[in-house]
N, C-alpha and C positions, 0 to 999 in steps of 0.2 A: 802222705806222699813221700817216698826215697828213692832215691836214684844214684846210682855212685859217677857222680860226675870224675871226670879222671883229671886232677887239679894240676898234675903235672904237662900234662898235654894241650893244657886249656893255656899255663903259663906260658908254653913255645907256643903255639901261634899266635900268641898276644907280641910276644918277644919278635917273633918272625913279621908281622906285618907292620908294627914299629917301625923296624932295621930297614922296611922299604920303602925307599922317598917315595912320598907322593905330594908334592905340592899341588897347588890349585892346576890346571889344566896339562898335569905332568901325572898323569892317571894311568899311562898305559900299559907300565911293568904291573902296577897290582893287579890292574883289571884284569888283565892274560893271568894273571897266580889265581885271582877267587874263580876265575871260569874252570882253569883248572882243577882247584878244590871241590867245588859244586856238581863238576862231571864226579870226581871220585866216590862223593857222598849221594850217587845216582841222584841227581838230579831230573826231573822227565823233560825239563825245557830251559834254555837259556837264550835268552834276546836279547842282545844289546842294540838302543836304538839309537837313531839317528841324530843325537843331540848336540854332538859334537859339532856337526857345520854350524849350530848358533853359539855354542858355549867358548869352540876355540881350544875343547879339549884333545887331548890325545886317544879317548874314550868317550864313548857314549855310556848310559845308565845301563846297569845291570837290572833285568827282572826274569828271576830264578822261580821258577815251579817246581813244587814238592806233592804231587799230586793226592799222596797218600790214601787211605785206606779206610774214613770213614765218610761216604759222601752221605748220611745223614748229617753229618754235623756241618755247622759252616765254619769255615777256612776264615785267615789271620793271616794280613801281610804284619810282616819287621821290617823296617828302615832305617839305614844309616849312610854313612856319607864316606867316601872312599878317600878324599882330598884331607889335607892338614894345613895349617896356617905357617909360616915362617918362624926362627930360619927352620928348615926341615932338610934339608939334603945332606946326607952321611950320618945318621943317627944313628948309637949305639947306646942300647940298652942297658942298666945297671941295674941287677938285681940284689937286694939286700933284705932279707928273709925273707919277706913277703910284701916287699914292696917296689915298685917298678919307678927307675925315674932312667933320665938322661944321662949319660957320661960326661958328653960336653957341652958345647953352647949350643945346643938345639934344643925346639921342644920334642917330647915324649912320643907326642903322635895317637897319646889314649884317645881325644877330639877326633875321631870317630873308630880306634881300630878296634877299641873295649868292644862296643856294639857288635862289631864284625865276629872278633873273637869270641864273643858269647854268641852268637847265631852260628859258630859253625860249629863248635862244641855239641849246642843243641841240638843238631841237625848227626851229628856222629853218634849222639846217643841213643836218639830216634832209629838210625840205620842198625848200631850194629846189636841193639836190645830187640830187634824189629817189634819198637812199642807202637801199637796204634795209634793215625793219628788224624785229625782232618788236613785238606789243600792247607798249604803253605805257600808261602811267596815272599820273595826276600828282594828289595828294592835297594842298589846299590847307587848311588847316585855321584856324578861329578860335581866338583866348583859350588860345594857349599859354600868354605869359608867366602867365597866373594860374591855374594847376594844371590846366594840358592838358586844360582844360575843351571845346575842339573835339573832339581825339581822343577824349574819354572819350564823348562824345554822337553818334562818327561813326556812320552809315549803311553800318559794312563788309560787309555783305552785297552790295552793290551793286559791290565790286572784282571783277574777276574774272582777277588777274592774284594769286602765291602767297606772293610775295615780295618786297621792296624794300630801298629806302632811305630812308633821311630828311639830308638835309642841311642838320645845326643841331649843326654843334660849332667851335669856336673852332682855330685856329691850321690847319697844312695839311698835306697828307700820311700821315694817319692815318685807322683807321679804329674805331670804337668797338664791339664785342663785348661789352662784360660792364656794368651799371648797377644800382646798387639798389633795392633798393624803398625807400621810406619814410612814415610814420604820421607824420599831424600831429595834435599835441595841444594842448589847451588845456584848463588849469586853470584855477578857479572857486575864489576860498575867501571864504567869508564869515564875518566878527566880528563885532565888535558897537560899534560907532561912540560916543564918548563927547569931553567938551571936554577937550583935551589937558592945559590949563593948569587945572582947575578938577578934574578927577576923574579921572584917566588911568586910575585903576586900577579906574574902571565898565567899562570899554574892553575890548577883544580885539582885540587888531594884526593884520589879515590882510595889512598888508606884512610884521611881521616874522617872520608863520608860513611866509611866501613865502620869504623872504631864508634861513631853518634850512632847507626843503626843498631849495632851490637849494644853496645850501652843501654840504649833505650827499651829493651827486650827482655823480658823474665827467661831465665835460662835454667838445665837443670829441671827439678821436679816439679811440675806448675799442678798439679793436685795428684790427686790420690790413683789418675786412672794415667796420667800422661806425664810426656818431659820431653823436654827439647837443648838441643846441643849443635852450638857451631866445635866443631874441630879443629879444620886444616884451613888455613889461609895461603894466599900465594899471590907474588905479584911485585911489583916494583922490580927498579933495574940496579939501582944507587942513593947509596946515601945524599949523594950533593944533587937527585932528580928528583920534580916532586911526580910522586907514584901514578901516573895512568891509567893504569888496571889493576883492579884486584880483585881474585875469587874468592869465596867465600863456600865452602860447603858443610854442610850440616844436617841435622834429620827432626823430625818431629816423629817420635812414639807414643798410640794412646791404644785403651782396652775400647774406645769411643767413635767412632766413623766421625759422627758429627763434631768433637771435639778434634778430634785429627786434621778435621776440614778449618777450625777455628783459627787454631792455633798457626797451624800452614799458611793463612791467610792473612794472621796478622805479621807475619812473615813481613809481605810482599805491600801488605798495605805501610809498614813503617820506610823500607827504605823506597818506596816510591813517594813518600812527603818529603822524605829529608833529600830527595834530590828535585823534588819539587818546589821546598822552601829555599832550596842555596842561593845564594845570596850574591849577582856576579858584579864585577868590577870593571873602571874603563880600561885594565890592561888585558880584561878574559874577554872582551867584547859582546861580542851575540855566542861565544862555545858556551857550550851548560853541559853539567854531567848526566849521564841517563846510567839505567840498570835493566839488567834483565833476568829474566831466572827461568832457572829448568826444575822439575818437579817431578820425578822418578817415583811411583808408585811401587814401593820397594816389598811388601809385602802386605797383606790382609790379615786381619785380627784370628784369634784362634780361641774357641770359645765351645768348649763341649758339657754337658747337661751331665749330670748324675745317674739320668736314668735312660742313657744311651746303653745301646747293646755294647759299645766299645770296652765303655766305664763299668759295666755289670759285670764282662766277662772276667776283666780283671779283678776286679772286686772278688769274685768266687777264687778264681783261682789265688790271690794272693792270701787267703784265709785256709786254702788247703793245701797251701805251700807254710803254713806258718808264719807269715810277714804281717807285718805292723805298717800298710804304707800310707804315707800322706798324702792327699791331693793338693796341688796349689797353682796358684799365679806365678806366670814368671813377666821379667818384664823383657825378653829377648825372643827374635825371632827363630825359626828351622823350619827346614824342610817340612815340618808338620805342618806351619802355617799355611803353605802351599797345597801339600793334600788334600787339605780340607778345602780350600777352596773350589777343587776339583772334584769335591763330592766324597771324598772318601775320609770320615772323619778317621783322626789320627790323634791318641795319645802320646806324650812325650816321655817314655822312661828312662831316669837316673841311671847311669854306667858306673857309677865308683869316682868317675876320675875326678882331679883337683888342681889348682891354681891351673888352667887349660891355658892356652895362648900364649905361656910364658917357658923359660925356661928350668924353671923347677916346679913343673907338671911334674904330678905323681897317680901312682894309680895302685893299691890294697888287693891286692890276689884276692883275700878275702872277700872283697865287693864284689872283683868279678863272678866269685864262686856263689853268690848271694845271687847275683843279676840273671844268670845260668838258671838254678834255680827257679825261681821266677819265670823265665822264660819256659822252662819246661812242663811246669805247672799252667802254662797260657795255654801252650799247645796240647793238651792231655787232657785236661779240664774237658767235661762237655759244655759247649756254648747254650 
């Protein structure tokens, strides 16, 4: 298989959709630019749905139909994410031979534009080579980076293609099969607020009933399939008050339902003893501390079989594209996780990029020329 992908061409709109902020629900310049591109690259359909009144976006989810030319074959959606993580407004691109980073203190914006800019690449090649090819469909979504709130409000009735990808994972050559689910929680505990220095012992510390439950809790990787993390804390008013509220949020991830459930649970069962054992005094009277907790079913595990049509087609094609890929575990969720829940199994593939979320994210022209590649071999391949 050879194709002369145009590496310079593929560099500028990589370059071009970088340079345009799109924060989490600040989606609405790019989305107007890909509708644009998509018309150019004849598109036969473009729907942006209704996602926006749940999401809070500025845009609803892009789904792009490429009806193409061989309706024996079956059709392949691509998916990626149109949003980028912070800071992200005013980015400017720095190119240094073949590698893409930031100018200033922003990140790069490869976390999801690599994707983008290899789908439209691919899609230009397709056009102006008129190579045959089956239905295409290209799922642009809002408000990844903050809990795959586009995917979760997609309009997937509206696909009509059974299977895809999504391309939003970090490094290259790989392809992602298995992801967990994960439950976000947030604890609530409330004391009883008194002056530190004048009557501590009026008081109830809902920092230090926090700090016993925390303590008491394996944190970090608890076996081979899950792992659990508090974060962010919050709460108190003064140093010389003792603390009345304080939240707690954190998540539990496993590749396990029923271990997700376990773990979750021993959550809720620890600090409901330790404010069940507190121990009051005659200057707290009858007050006693309580807690409560919210439990966000933040996504479902991602878990695809070897001998899916998904995993076969790629398989073919990356053997007659020349690639070497690996299948693995990851332990983070996307958009794919969501797919799939909705029936449309979804693999995850690598884009090139690296150190994502930070500010010296980078991303190998070379990789993206690789990911292209790859991509065009999905679409050409017969299924």
């Amino acid at each position: 298989m050879t194709i002369a992908i145009n590496r310079e061409r593929l560099a500028a709109t990589f370059t071009e959709l970088c340079e345009m902020s799109s924060p989490s629900k600040k989606e609405g310049a790019i989305a107007t630019c890909l509708k644009e591109k998509f018309t150019a690259l004849g598109a036969d359909s473009i729907f942006e749905d209704g996602s926006a009144s749940s999401t809070g976006s500025e845009s609803g989810n892009l789904i792009v139909r490429f009806n193409g030319n061989q309706a024996n074959q079956e059709g392949l959606f691509l998916s990626c994410h149109m949003d980028t993580v912070g800071p992200a407004m005013g980015v400017e691109v720095l190119r240094t031979g073949d590698i893409f980073t930031s100018k200033g203190e922003t990140i790069l914006g490869g976390d999801d534009k690599s994707g983008i800019a290899a789908i439209l690449e691919l899609l230009a090649l397709l056009q102006e080579n008129k190579i045959p090819h089956p239905m295409i469909e290209v799922i642009v979504t809002t408000c990844e980076e903050i809990g795959l709130l586009g995917a979760k409000h997609l309009d997937h009735k509206q696909l009509q293609t059974k299977y895809g990808y999504a391309l939003d994972s970090s490094g290259i050559d790989h392809v992602v099969v298995g992801a967990p689910a994960a439950n976000k929680i947030t604890v609530e505990i409330k004391g009883l607020a008194a002056h530190a220095g004048l009557c501590p012992e009026a008081g109830i510390n809902a920092l230090a009933l926090a700090a016993q439950g925390i303590s008491s809790l394996r944190l970090g990787r608890l076996d081979e399939e899950s792992t659990r993390n508090f974060g962010v804390i919050e709460g108190g008013v003064a140093s010389n008050i003792v603390p009345e509220q304080i939240l707690l949020k954190g998540e539990v991830r496993s590749h396990s339902t029923k271990k997700l459930n376990l773990y979750t649970s021993e959550i809720l069962d620890t600090f409901e003893k330790i404010v069940a054992d507190w121990q009051s005094s005659p200057a707290t009277g009858d007050k006693r501390p309580s807690v409560k907790f919210e439990i966000i079913d933040d996504y479902p595990a991602l878990a695809i079989a070897n001998d899916t049509p998904v995993i076969k087609r790629i398989q073919k094609a990356s053997k007659l594209a020349g690639k070497n890929l690996r299948y693995i575990v990851a332990g983070g969720g996307s958009d794919a996780n969501i797919l799939n829940s909705f029936g449309f199994p979804t693999a995850i593939i690598a884009t090139g990029m690296s150190q994502v979320h930070t500010t010296k994210e980078q991303l190998n022209l070379n990789d993206l020329m690789s990911l292209t590649e790859l991509l065009y071999a999905l679409a050409t391949t017969p299924s």
